[in-house]
C-alpha positions as CSV (number, residue, x, y, z in Angstrom):
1,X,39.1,23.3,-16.9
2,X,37.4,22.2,-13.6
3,X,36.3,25.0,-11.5
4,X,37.5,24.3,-7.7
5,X,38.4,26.7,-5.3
6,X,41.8,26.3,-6.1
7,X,41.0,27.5,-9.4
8,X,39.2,30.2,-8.2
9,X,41.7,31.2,-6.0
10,X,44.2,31.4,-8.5
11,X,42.5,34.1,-10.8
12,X,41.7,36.2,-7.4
13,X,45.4,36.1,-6.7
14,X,45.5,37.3,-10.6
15,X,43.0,40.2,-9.8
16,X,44.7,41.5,-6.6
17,X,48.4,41.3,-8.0
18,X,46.7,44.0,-10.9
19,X,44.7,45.8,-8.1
20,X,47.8,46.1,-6.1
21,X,50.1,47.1,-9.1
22,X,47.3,49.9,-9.4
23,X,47.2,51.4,-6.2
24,X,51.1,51.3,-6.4
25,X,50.9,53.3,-9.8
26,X,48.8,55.9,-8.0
27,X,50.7,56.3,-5.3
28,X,54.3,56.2,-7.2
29,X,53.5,56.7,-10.8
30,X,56.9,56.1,-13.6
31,X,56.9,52.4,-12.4
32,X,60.5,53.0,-11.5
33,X,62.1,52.1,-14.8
34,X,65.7,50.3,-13.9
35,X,68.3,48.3,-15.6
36,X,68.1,45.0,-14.2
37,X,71.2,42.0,-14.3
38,X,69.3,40.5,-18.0
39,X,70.6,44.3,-19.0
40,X,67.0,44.9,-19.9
41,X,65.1,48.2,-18.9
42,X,61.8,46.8,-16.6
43,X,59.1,48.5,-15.1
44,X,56.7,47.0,-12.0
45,X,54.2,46.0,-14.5
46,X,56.9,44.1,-16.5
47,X,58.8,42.8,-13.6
48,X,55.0,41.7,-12.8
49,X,54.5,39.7,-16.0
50,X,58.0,38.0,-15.9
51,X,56.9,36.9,-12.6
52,X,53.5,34.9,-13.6
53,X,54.5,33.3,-16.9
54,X,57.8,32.0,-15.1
55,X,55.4,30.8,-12.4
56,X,53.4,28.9,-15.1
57,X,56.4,27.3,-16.3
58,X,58.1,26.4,-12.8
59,X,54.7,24.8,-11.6
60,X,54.6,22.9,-15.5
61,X,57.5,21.6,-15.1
62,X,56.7,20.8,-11.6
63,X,54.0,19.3,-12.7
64,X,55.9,17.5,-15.9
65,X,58.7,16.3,-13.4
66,X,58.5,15.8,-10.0
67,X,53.6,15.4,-10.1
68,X,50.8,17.0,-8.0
69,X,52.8,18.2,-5.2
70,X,52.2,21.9,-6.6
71,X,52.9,23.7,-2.7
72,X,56.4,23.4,-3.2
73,X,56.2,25.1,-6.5
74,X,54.2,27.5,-5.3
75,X,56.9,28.3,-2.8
76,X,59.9,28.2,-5.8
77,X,57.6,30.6,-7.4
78,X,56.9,33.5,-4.6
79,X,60.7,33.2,-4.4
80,X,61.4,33.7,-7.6
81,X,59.2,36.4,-7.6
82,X,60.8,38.1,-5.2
83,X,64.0,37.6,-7.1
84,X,62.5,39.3,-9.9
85,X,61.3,42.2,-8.5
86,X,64.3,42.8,-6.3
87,X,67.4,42.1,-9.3
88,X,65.6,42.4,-12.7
C-alpha cells in the first residue's frame, strides 16, 4: 500500500468516525437500538460498520467499473451513509 495523504486521510476519517461514535455513547449511552426496513435490530455502532464496508464496496466497484474518479464515489458513499443511519 503506498502511503499518500490520501491514505492517511482515510484512516483519520476511520479514527474520528470511532471518536465521534464515543463521545455519542457518553453522552446518549443504549445506542438507540431500532428496527430498521432490512427488519434487522441495529445500533449506532452497527449502523456505523454497515456504513464503511458498503463504502469499500461502492468505491470497488467504482473502481472495477467506471476507474480512478473515486470523488464521486465518495459522494455515493456519504449518501448512502446517511441512508443508513437515517432507515436501517
Amino acid at each position: 500500500m503506498a502511503w499518500t495523504w490520501q491514505t492517511a486521510a482515510f484512516f483519520l476519517f476511520i479514527i474520528l468516525c470511532f471518536v465521534v461514535m464515543v463521545l455519542w455513547e457518553k453522552k446518549k449511552p443504549g445506542g438507540s437500538p431500532r428496527r430498521g426496513v432490512l427488519g434487522l435490530d441495529t445500533t449506532r455502532g452497527d449502523r456505523l460498520f454497515i456504513s464503511l464496508l458498503s463504502s469499500a464496496y461502492i468505491h470497488l466497484g467504482w473502481l472495477g467499473l467506471i476507474g480512478p474518479m473515486l470523488w464521486i464515489a465518495t459522494i455515493l458513499s456519504f449518501v448512502f451513509a446517511i441512508f443508513v443511519f437515517r432507515y436501517v
